[in-house]
N, C-alpha and C positions, 0 to 999 in steps of 0.2 A: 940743087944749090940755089939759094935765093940769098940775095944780098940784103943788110938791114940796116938802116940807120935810126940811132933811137937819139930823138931829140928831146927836149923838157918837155913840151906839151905834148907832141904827136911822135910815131914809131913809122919811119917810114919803111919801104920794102919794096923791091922792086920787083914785076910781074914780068917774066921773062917770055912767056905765052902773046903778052899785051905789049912788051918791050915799052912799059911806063913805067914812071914810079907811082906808086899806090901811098896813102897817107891812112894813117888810121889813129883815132883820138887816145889816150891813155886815160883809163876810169880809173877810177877810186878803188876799184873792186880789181882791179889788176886786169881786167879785160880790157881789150881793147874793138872799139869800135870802126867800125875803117869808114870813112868822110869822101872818098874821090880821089882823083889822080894829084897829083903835086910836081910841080913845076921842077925841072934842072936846077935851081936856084935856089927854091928851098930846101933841098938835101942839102947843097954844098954849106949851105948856114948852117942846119944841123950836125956838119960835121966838124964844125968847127975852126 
């Protein structure tokens, strides 16, 4: 069970292994690239 939050630009996701949140970019091509850990603060923006 992984939690996910899908904002405009980026899809974030939370590593429960790493107990972070993970950020990953959303391409064009429907993939997604992951960029690095992401802050408490910018999921709660993503979720709006």
């Amino acid at each position: 069970m992984s939690q996910k939050v899908v904002g405009k630009k980026y899809v974030y996701f939370y590593n429960s292994r790493a107990k972070c949140w993970m950020k990953a970019k959303r391409l064009k091509n429907g993939r997604l690239k992951i960029v690095g850990k992401a802050t408490k603060s910018e999921v709660d923006r993503a979720r709006g």
